[in-house]
N, C-alpha and C positions, 0 to 999 in steps of 0.2 A: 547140238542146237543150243543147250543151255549156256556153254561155255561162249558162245556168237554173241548171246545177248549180254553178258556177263559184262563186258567192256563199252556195249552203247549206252547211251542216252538216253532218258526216259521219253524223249522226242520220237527218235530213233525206234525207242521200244513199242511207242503207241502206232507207229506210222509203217513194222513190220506187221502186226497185227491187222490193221486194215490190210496190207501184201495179203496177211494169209486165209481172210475172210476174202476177199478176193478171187485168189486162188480156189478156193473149195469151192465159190460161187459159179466158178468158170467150169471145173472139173463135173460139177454134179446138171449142168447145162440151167442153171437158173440165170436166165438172162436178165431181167429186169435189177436183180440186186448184185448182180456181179458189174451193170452200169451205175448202180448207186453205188458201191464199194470203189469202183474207180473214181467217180467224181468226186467222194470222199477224202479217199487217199490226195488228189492236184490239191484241193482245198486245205485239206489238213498241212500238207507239205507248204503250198505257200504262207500259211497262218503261223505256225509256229514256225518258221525262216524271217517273217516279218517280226515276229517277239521275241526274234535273237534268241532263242533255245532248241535252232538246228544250223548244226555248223554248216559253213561255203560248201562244204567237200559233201557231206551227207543231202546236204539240200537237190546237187547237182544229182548225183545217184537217185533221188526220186524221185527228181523231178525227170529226168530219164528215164525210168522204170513208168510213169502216168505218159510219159507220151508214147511209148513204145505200146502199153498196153489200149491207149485210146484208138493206135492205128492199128493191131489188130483184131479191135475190137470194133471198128469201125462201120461194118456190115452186119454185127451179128444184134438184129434184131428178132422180133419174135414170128 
């Protein structure tokens, strides 16, 4: 893991971090904040792509990973 982050971006590195709150939110069934950590991460992702300090290539990857997660995530209310 450490070696992954080792070569991104501190973009990149704040934007895997929301992935991996995320992640845990999903895993431990807390619905409400694993919807906040999603709409986090689309927001964060377009923000910093807009301040030019997330590359074309990186942006597209999570911006891919927020819509994959929003669809299926789409149902799971409380």
């Amino acid at each position: 893991m450490f070696l992954n982050n080792l070569f991104k971006s501190k973009a990149e590195r704040e934007l895997e971090a929301i992935l991996g709150e995320l992640k845990a939110n999903l895993e431990n069934n807390y619905k409400s904040t694993a919807h906040a950590a999603r709409e986090k991460l689309g927001e964060r992702c377009e923000a910093l792509y807009a301040e030019g300090r997330l590359r074309e290539e990186a942006y597209k990857k999570y911006k891919k990973l927020y819509e994959e997660y929003s669809l299926a995530m789409r149902d799971y209310h409380h």
